[in-house]
ZADREN-818459 format. One line per 10 residues: number of its first residue (from 1); their letters; for each residue x, y, z of N, C-alpha, C, O. Coordinates in nm, 3 decimals. Atoms other than C-alpha are relative to their C-alpha. Example, Ala and Ser with C-alpha at 12.3 -4.5 7.8 and 13.67 -1.06 7.14 Angstrom:
<sites>
1 = AS = 0.089/-0.119/0.000/1.230/-0.450/0.780/0.090/0.120/0.000/0.194/0.118/0.066 | -0.082/-0.119/-0.006/1.367/-0.106/0.714/-0.077/0.109/0.073/-0.026/0.220/0.090;
</sites>
This chain:
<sites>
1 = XXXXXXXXXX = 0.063/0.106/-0.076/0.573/0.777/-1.122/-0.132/-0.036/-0.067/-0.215/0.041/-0.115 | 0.142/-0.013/0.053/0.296/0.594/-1.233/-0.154/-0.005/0.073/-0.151/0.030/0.191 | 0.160/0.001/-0.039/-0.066/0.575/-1.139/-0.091/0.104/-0.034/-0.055/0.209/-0.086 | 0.093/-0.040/0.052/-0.379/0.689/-1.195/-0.094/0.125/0.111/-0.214/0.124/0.138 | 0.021/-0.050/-0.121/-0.403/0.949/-0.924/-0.028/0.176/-0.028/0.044/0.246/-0.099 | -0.011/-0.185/0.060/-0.531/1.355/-0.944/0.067/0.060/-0.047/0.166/-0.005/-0.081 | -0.140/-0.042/0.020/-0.321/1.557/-1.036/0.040/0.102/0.130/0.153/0.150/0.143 | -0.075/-0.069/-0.136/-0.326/1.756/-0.669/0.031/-0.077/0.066/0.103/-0.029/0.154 | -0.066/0.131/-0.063/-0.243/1.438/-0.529/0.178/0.001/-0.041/0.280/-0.008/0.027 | -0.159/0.036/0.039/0.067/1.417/-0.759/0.102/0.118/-0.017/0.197/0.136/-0.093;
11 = XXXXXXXXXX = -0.074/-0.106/-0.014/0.176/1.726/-0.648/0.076/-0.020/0.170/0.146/0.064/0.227 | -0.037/-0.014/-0.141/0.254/1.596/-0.289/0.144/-0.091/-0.010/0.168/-0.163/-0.107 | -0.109/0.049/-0.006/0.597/1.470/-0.179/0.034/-0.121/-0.025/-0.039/-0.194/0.041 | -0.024/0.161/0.063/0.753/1.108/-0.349/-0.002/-0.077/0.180/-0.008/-0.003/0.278 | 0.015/0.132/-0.118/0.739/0.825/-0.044/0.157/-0.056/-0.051/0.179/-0.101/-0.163 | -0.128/0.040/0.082/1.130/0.742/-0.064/0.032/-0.136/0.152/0.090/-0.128/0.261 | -0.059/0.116/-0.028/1.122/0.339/0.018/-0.052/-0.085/-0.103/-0.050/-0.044/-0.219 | -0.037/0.153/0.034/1.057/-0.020/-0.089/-0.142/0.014/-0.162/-0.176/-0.060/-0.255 | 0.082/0.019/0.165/0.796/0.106/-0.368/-0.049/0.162/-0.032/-0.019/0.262/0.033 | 0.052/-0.184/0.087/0.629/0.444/-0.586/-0.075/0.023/0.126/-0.115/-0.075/0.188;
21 = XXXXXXXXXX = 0.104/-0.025/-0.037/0.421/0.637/-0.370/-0.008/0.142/0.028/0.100/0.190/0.061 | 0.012/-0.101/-0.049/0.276/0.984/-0.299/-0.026/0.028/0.115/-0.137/-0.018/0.141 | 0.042/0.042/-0.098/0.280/1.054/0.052/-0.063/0.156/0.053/0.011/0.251/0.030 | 0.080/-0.078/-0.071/0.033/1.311/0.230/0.041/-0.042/0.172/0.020/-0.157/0.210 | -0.083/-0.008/-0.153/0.213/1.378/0.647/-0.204/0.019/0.038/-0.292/0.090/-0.012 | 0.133/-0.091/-0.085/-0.122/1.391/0.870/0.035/-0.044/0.135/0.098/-0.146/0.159 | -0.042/0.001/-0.179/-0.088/1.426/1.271/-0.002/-0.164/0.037/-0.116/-0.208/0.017 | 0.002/0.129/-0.063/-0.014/1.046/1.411/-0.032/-0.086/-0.130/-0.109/-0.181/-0.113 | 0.041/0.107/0.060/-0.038/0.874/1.098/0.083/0.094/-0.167/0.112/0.213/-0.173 | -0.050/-0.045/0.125/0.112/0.914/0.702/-0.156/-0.084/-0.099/-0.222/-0.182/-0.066;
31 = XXXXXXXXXX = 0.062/0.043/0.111/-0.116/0.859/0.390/0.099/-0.034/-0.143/0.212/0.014/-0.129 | -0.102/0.060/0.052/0.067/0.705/0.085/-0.125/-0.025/-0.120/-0.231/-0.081/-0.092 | 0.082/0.037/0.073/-0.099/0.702/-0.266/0.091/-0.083/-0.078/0.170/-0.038/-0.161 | -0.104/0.131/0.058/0.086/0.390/-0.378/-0.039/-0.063/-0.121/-0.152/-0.106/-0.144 | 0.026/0.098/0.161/0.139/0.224/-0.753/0.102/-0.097/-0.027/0.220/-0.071/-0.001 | -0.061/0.090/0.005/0.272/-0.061/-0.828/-0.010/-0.086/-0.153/-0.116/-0.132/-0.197 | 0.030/0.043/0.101/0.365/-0.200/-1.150/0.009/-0.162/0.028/0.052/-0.220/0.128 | 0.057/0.126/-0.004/0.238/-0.561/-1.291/0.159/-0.104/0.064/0.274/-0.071/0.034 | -0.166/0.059/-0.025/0.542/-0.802/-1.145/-0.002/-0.004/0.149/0.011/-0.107/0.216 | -0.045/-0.023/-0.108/0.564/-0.641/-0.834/-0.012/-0.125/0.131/-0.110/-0.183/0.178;
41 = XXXXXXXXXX = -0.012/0.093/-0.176/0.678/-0.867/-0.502/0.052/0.052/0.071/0.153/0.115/0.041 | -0.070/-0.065/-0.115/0.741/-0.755/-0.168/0.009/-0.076/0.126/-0.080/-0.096/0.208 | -0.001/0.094/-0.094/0.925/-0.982/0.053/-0.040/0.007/0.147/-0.049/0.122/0.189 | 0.033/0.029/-0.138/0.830/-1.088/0.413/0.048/0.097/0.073/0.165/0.083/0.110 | -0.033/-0.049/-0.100/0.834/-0.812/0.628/-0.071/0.048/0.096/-0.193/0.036/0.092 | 0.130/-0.068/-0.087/0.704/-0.626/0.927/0.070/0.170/0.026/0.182/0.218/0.007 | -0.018/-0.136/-0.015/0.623/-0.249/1.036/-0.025/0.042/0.120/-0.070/-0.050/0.189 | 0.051/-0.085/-0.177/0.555/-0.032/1.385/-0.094/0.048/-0.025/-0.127/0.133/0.058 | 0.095/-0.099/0.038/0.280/0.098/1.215/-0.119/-0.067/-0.012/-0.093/-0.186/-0.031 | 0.120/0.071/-0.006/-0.081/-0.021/1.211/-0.055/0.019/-0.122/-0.099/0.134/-0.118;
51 = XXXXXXXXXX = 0.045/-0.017/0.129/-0.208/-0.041/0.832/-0.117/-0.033/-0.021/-0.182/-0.103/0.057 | 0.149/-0.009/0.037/-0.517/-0.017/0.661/0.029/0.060/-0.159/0.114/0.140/-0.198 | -0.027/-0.044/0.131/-0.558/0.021/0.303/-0.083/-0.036/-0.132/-0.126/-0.151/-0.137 | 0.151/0.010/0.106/-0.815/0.045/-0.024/0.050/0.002/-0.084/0.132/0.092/-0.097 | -0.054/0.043/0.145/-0.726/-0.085/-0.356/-0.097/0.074/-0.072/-0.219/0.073/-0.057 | 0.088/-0.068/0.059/-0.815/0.144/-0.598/-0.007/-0.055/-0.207/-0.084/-0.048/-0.303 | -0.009/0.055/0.130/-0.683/-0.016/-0.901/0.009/-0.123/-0.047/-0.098/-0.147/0.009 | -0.052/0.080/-0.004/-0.593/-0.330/-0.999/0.002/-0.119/0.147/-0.101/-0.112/0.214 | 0.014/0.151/-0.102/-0.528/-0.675/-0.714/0.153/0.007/0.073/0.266/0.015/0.024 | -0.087/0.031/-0.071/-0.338/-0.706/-0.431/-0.006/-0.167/0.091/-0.092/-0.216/0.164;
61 = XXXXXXXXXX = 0.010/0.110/-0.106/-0.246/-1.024/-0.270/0.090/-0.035/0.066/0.201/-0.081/0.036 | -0.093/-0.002/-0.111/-0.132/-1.028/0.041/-0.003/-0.138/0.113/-0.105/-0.185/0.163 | -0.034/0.064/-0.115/0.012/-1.267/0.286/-0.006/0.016/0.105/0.074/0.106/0.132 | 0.020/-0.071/-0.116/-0.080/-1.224/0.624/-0.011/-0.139/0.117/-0.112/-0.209/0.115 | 0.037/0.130/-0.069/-0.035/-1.516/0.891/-0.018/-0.116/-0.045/-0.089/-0.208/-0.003 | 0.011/0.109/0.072/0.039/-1.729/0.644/-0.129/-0.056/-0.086/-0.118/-0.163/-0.146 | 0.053/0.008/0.134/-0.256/-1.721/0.420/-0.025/0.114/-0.075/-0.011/0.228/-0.031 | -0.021/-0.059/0.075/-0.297/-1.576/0.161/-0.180/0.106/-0.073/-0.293/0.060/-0.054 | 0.122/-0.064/0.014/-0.583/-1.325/0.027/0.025/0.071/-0.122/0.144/0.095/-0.142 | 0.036/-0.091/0.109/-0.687/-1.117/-0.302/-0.093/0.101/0.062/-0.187/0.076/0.138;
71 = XXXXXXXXXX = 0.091/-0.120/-0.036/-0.828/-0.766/-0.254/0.033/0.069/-0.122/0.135/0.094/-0.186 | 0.042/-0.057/0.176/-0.954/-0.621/-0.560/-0.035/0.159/0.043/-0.016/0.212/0.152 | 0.048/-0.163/-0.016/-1.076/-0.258/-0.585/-0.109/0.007/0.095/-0.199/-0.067/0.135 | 0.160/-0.024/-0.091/-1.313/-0.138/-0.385/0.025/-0.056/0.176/-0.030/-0.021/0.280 | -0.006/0.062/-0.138/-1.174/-0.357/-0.098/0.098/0.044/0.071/0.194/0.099/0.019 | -0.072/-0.049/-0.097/-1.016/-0.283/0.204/0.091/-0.122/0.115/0.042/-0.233/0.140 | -0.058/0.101/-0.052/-0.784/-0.477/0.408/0.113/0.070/0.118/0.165/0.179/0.092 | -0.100/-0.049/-0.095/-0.546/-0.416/0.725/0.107/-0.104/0.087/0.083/-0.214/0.137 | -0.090/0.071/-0.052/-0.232/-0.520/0.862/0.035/0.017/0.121/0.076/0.132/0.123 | -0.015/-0.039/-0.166/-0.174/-0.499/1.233/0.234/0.039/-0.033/0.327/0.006/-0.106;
81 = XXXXXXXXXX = -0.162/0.010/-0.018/0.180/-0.365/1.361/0.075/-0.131/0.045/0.045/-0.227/0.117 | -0.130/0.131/-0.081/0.485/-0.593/1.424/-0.061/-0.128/-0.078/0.016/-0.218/-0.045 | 0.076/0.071/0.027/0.230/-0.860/1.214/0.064/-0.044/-0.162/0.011/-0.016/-0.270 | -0.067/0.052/0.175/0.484/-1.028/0.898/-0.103/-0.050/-0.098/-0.186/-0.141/-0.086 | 0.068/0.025/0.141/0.342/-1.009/0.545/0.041/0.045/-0.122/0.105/0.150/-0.115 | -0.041/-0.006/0.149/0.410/-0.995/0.184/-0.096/0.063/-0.056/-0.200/0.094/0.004 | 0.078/-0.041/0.125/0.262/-0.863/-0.124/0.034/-0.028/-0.155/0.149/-0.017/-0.199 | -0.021/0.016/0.132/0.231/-0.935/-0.473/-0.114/0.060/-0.060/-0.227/0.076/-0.015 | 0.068/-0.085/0.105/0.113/-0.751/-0.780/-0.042/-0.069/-0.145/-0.039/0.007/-0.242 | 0.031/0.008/0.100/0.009/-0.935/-1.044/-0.019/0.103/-0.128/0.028/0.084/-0.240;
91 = XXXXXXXXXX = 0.067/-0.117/0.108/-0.141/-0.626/-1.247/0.001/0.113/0.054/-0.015/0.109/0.176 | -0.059/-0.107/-0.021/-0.062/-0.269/-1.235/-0.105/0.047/0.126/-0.227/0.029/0.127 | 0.071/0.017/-0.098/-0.177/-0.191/-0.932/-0.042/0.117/0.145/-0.005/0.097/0.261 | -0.043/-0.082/-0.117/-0.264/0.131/-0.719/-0.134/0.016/0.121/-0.244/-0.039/0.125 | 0.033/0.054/-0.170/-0.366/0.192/-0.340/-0.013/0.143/0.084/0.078/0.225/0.079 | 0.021/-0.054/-0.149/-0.470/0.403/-0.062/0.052/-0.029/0.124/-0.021/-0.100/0.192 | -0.030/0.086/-0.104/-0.253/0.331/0.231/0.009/0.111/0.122/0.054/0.225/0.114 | -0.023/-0.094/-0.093/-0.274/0.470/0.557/0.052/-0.047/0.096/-0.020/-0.133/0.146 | -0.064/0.043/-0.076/-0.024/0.400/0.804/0.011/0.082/0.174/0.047/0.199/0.193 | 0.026/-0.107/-0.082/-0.090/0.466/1.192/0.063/-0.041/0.112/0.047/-0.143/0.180;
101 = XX = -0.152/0.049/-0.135/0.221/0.496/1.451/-0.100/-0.006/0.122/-0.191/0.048/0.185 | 0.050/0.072/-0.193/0.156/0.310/1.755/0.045/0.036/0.091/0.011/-0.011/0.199;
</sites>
């Protein structure tokens, strides 16, 4: 997998869906050290889960209510549950995601 992530990080269990990710289990919520190569699109969907999430590498731009946004490193951004949105990757691209069941 790729990214640019510790190496005790990339000792934790693969994330087995719709993209790479390392995932860390914590009580009421999953962590997800997510990479994404340059290309990447991820069509229109939604989750039960309340998201929040910090770009650590590279640009995400996400769809959210129909517009559209860039979040670069450093930035943080969140998706409400049940709340349809996309993503695209322009450039290799990894992430902090923390996902928190409702």
């Amino acid at each position: 997998m790729s990214g640019q992530y510790p190496d005790k990080i990339k000792t934790l269990p693969l994330y087995d869906g719709r993209f790479d990710a390392y995932k860390l289990a914590a009580n009421g919520a999953d962590v997800l050290f997510a990479s994404y190569p340059a290309g990447t699109r991820i069509p229109p969907h939604q989750h039960d889960t309340d998201n929040y999430g910090v770009i650590t590498r590279g640009e995400l731009i996400l769809t959210l209510n129909g517009e559209q946004t860039r979040i670069g490193v450093g930035q943080w951004y969140h998706v409400p549950a049940f709340a349809e949105h996309s993503a695209e990757f322009e450039v290799e691209t990894d992430e902090i995601e923390l996902w928190f069941k409702a």
